[in-house]
C-alpha positions in Angstrom: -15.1 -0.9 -7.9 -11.1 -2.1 -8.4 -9.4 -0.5 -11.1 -9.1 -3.9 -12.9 -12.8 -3.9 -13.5 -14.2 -4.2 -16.2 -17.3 -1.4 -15.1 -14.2 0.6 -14.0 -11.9 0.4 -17.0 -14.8 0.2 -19.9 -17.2 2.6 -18.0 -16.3 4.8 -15.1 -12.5 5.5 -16.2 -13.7 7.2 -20.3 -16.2 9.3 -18.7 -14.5 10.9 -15.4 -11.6 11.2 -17.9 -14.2 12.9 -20.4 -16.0 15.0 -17.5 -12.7 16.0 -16.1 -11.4 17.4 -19.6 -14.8 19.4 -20.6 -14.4 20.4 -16.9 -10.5 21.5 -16.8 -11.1 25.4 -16.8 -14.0 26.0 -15.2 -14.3 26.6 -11.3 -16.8 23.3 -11.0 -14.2 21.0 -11.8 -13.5 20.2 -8.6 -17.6 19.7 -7.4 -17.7 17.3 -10.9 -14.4 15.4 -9.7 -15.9 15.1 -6.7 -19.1 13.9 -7.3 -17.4 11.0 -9.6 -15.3 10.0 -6.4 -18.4 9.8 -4.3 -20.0 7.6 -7.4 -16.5 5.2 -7.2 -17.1 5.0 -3.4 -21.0 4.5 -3.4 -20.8 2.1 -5.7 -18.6 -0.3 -3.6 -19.6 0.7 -0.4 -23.3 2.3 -0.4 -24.2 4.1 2.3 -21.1 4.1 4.4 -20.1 6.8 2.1 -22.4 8.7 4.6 -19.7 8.1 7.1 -17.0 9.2 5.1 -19.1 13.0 4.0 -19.7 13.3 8.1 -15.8 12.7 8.9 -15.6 15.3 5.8 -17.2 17.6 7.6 -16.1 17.3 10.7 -12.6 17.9 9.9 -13.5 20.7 8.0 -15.0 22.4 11.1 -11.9 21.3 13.3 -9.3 22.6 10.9 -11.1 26.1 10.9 -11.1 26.1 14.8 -7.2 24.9 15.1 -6.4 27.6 13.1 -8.4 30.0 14.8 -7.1 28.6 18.3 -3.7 27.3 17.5 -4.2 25.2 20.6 -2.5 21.7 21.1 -6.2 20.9 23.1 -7.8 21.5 19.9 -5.4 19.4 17.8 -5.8 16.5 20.3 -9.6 16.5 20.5 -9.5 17.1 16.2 -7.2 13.6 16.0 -9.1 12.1 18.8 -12.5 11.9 16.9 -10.8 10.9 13.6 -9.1 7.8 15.4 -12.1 7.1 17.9 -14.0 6.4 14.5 -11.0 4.3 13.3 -10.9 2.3 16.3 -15.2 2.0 16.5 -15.2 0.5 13.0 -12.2 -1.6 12.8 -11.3 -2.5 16.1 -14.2 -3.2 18.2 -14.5 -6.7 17.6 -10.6 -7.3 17.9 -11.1 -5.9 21.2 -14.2 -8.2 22.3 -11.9 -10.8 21.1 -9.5 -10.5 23.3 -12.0 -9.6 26.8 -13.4 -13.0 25.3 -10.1 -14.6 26.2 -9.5 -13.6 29.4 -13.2 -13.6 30.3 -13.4 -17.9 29.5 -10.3 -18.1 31.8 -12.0 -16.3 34.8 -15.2 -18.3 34.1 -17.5 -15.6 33.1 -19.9 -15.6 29.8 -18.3 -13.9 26.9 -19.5 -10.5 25.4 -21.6 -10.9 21.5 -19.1 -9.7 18.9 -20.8 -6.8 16.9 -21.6 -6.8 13.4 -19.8 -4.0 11.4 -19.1 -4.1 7.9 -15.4 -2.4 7.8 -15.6 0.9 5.6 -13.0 -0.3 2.3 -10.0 2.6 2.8 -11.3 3.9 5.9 -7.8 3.3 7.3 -6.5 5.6 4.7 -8.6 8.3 4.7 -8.4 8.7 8.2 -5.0 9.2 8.2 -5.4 11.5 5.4 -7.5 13.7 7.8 -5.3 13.8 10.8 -2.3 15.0 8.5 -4.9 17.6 7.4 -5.5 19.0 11.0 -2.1 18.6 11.7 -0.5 20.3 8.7 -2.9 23.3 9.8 -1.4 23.0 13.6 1.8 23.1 12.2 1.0 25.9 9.7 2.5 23.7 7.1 -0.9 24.9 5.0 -4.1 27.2 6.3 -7.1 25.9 7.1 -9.5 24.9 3.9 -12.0 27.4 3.4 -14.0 25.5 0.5 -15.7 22.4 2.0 -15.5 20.8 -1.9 -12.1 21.0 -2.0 -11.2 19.3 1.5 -13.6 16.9 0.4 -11.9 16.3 -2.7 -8.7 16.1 -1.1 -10.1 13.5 1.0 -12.2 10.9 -1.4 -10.2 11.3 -4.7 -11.0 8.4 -6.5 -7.2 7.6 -7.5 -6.2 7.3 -4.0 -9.5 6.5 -2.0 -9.6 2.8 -0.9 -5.5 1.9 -1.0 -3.5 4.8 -1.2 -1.0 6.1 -1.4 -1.7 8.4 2.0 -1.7 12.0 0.1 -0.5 14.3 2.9 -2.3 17.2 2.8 0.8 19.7 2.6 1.8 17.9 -0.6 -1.7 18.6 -2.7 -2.7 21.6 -1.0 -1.9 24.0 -3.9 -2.9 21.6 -6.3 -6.4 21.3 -5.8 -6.6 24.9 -6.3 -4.0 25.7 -9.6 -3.3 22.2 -10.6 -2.9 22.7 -14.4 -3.3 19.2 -17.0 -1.0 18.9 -19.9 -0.5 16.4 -22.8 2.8 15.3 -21.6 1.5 15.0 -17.9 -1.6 12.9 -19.4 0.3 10.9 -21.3 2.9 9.9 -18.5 -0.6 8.9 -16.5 -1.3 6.5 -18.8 1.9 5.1 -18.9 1.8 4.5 -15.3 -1.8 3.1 -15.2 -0.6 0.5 -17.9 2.7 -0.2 -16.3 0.2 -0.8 -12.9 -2.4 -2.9 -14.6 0.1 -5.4 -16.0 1.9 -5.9 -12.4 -1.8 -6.6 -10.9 -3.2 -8.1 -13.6 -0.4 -9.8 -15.5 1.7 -10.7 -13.0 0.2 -10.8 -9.4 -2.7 -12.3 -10.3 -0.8 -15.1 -11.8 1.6 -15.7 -8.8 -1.5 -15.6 -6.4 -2.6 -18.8 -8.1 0.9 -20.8 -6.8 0.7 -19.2 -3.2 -3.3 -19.6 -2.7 -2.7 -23.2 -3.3 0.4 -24.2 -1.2 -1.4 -22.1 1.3 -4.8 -24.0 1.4 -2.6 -26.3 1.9 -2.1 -28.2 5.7 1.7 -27.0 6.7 1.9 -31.3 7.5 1.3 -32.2 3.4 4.4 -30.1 2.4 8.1 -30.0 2.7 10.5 -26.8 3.2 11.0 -26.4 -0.1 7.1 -25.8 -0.8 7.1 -23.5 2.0 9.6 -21.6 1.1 8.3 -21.5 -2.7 4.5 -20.6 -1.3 5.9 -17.6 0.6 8.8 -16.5 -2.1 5.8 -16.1 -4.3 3.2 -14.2 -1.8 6.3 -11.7 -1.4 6.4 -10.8 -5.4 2.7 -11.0 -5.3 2.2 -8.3 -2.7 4.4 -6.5 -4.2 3.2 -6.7 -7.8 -0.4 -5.8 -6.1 0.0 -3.2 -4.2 2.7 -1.3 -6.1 0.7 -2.0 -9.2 -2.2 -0.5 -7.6 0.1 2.5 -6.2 1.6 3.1 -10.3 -2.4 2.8 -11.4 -3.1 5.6 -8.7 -0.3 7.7 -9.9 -1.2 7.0 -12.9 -4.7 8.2 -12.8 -3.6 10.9 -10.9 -1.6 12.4 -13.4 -4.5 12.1 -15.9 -6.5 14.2 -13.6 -3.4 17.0 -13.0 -2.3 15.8 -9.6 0.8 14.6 -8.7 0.9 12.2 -6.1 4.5 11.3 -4.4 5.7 7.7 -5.1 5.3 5.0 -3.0 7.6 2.3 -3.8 11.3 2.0 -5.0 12.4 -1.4 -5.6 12.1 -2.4 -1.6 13.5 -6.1 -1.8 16.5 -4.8 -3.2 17.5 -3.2 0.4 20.6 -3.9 2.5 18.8 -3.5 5.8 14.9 -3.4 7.2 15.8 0.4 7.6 16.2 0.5 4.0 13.4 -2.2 3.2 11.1 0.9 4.9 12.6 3.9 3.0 11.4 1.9 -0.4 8.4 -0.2 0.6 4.9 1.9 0.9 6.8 5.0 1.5 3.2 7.1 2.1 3.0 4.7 5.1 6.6 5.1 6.5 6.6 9.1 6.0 3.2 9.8 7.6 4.4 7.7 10.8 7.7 9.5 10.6 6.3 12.8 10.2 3.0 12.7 12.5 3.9 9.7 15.0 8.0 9.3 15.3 8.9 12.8 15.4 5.9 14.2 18.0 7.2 11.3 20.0 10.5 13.0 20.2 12.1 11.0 17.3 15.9 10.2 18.2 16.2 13.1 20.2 15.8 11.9 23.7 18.3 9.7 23.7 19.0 5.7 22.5 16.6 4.3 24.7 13.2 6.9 24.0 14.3 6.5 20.1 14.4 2.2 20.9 10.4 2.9 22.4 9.4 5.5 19.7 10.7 2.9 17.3 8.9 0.3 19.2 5.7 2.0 19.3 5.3 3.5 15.4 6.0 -0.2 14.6 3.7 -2.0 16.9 1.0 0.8 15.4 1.6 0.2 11.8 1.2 -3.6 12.0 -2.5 -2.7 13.8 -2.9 -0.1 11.0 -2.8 -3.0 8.8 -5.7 -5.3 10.1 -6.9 -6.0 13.9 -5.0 -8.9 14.4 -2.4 -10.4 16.5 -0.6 -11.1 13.3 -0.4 -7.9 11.8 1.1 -6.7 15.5 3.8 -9.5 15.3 4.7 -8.7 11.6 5.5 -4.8 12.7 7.1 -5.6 16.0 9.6 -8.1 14.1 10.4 -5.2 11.6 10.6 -2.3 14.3 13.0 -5.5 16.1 15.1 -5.9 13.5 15.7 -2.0 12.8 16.3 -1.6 16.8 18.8 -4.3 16.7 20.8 -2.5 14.0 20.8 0.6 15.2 22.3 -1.3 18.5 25.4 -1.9 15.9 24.4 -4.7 13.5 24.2 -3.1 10.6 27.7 -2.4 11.4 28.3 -6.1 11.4 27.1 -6.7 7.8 27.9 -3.5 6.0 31.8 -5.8 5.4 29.7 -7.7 3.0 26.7 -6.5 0.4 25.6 -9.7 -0.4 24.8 -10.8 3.2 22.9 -7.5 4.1 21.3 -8.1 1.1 20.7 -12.1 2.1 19.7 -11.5 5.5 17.0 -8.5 4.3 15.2 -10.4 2.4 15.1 -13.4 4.7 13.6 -11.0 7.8 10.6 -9.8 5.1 9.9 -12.9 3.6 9.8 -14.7 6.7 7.6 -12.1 8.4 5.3 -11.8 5.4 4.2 -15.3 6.7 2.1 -13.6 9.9 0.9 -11.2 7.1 -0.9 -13.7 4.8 -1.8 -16.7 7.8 -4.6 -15.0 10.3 -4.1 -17.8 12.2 -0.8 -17.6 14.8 -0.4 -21.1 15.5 -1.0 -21.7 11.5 1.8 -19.1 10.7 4.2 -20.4 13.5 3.7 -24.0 12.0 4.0 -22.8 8.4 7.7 -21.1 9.2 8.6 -24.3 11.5 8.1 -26.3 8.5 10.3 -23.4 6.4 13.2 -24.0 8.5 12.7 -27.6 9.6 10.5 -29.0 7.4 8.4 -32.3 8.3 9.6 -35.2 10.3 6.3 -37.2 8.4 6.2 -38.2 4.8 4.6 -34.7 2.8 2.0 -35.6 0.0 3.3 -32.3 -1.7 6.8 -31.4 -2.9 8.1 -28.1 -4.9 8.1 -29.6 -8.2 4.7 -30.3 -7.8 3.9 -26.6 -8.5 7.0 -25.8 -10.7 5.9 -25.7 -14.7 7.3 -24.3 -17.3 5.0 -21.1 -17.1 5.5 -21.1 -13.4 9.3 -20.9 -13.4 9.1 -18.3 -16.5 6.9 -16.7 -14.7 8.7 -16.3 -11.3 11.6 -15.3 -13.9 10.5 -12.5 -15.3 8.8 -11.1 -11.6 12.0 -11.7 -9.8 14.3 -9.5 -12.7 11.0 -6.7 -12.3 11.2 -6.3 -8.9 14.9 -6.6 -8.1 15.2 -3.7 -10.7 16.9 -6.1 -13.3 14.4 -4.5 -16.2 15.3 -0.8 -15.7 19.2 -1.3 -14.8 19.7 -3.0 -18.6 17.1 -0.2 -20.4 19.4 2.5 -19.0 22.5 0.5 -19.6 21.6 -0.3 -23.1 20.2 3.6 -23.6 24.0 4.8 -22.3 25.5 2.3 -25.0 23.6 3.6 -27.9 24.1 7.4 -26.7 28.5 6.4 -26.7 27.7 5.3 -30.2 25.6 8.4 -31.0 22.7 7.3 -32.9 20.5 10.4 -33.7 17.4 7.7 -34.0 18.1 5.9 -30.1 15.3 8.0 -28.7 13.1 7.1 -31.3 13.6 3.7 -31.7 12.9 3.3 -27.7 9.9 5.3 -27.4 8.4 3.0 -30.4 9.4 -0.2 -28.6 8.4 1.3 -25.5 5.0 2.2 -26.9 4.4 -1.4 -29.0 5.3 -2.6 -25.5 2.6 -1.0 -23.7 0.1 -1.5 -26.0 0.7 -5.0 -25.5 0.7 -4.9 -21.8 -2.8 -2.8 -22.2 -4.5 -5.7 -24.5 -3.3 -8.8 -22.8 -4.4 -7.1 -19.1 -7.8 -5.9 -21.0 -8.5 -9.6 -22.2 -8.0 -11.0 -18.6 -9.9 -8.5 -17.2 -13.1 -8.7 -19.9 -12.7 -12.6 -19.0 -13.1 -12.0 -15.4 -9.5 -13.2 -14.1 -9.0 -10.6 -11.6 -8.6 -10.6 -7.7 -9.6 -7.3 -5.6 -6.5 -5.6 -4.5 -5.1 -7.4 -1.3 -4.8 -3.6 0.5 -8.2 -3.1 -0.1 -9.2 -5.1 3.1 -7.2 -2.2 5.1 
């Protein structure tokens, strides 16, 4: 069930949101909050919510006996299990893969591939759990004592199947005196809106340009279709999955919790480094805090911080998909940070527009090995980027370049380069030196005529059946 549903926006949304109201002050709001998330997850998945309730419990068992050891031993065998289950159901047949390969080379019959149908979000709540036993370990938090709340804490609907990865140190306390108010509700709604329009509105639209140059073969087009098939995969990811992440925040807040943010504007970084401290910062600050740190961070000197860096980023391209790809697409970004730590970011820091240049040329050339599974396919799709074809193409840019389209692509690139919100507050500081008692009023109408806008043009698309599933949803 995707937020952009129909049976999720007409049906599940108005009664959990119902359910959770009549619920608000009474000790089973939790239980009914949880039940809902168990509905959400059964719905799309069936009975591999079983999996999910035995992990539940599993961890709620370990986290008790950390805390009652305080034992490194216990920690280790507590993350252990939670990965070993990560690994069985998403790995295995990455792994057979790649025996397979060096099997056919030393002539002996390859090994069947398995058939496992990958639990939706398993990646995330897994990690979820481990920063749960850990947080314990760390006595960041005790130990939950109520096996509805840890089990809350884990499936929550909002945050279940794509984030963002809700350390367990920063909702603790909320899951116990987590109080709802109008203001908060409102602002959830806001967000959910603001979420729905960049999925529904705008990445679903710039999906339709970048599906087709790439179903394309990499020998029909020219450079400049490459480059305009991946420009527009990089604002669609981005209106996906940080639409998804404001929808999640959103619905948080309409439920009292307050989940951390998850993206700031990341293609308007000066550096990779940069790019990470804005782009799917749950990710970034769970390897930080649980993989990059225990590793010893940047404490054992430039060469064990070059390896940690290499490792976290060689781990959070397999976090994203069992794939060669994926690998590549984190080694080139743990790369690039390592080589400006060595002293290039030194090098460009004489001139902003460059960094900035040279940023968004590293992601949007990497995001190819995120959207081609293939790594010949990719290769030949960024050889054509930078080269183009020595053949005649049958497709050129203009091919695909409409009025919509280029109004389109427009109005994403001012969104997610922050050109929207710098004017806003510019034009909310020019009204304030003039000192118009009605400024605040006269935004908040606009603001709200703009949002119910946003709300009927998404709920028409969605009632139509033009939606895509979140592209996260596959990790």
């Amino acid at each position: 069930m995707v937020f952009s549903s129909p049976t999720f926006l007409f049906f599940f949304l108005p009664i959990t949101l119902l359910l959770n109201f009549l619920f608000q002050k009474y000790k089973l709001r939790n239980t009914v909050l949880l039940l809902l998330s168990l509905f959400f997850y059964i719905f799309g998945e069936g009975e591999l919510v079983l999996m999910m309730l035995a992990s539940i419990t599993v961890n709620f068992f370990l986290g008790k006996w950390i805390e009652k050891k305080n034992s490194k031993k216990a920690l280790a065998i507590g993350v252990a299990i939670n990965l070993l289950i990560l690994v069985i159901n998403k790995y295995t047949n990455f792994f057979i893969e790649n025996i397979n390969i060096l099997l056919t080379g030393l002539d002996i019959s390859p090994v069947d591939s398995i058939y496992i149908k990958l639990p939706v979000g398993i990646s995330f709540y897994t990690f979820q759990s481990i920063s749960y036993l850990i947080d314990v370990y760390r006595k960041n938090n005790k130990a939950q004592k109520n096996f509805v709340d840890l089990a809350l804490y884990v499936s929550l609907f909002p945050q279940l199947i794509a984030g963002p990865i809700v350390r367990y140190k920063d909702i603790a306390h909320q899951l116990k005196s987590r109080v709802l108010t109008f203001g908060q509700f409102a602002y959830g709604i806001e967000r959910f809106i603001i979420g729905l329009g960049k999925k529904v509105i705008i990445a679903n639209s710039l999906a339709v340009v970048a599906d087709v140059i790439f179903d394309l073969n990499t020998s029909q087009i020219d450079s400049y279709t490459a480059w305009l098939g991946i420009i527009f995969y990089s604002l669609q990811i981005y209106f996906d999955f940080s639409g998804y992440s404001d929808m999640a925040i959103g619905l948080g807040h309409m439920l009292g919790f307050k989940f951390l943010e998850n993206f700031n504007f990341p293609y308007i970084s000066k550096s990779i480094k940069e790019f990470w401290r804005r782009w799917h910062i749950s990710l970034s600050l769970w390897f930080r805090d649980y993989l990059y740190i225990s590793l010893g961070g940047n404490r054992g000197g430039k060469y064990k911080t070059y390896r940690n860096l290499f490792i976290v980023f060689l781990l959070t391209g397999l976090w994203h998909g069992a794939s060669w790809n994926f690998i590549i697409w984190g080694l080139i970004h743990g790369a690039f940070i390592i080589i400006e730590r060595l002293g290039f970011d030194m090098v460009l820091s004489k001139t902003s527009f460059i960094q900035h240049i040279y940023t968004l040329i590293v992601v949007i050339t990497a995001w190819v090995f995120f959207r081609i599974e293939n790594f010949s396919d990719a290769c030949n799709y960024i050889t054509v980027m930078f080269f183009g074809n020595s053949t005649e193409v049958t497709y050129s840019s203009n091919m695909f370049l409409s009025a919509d389209t280029v109004t389109l692509f427009i109005i994403a690139v001012i969104l997610a380069f922050n050109g929207f919100k710098v004017f806003i507050n510019k034009l909310k500081s020019n009204f304030k030196i003039l000192n118009n008692s009605n400024v605040i009023t006269m935004f908040d109408t606009i603001k709200t005529i703009g949002l119910i806008i946003i709300l009927l043009y998404s709920v028409i698309n969605v009632a139509v059946g033009s939606y895509n599933p979140f592209i996260y949803f596959r990790f």
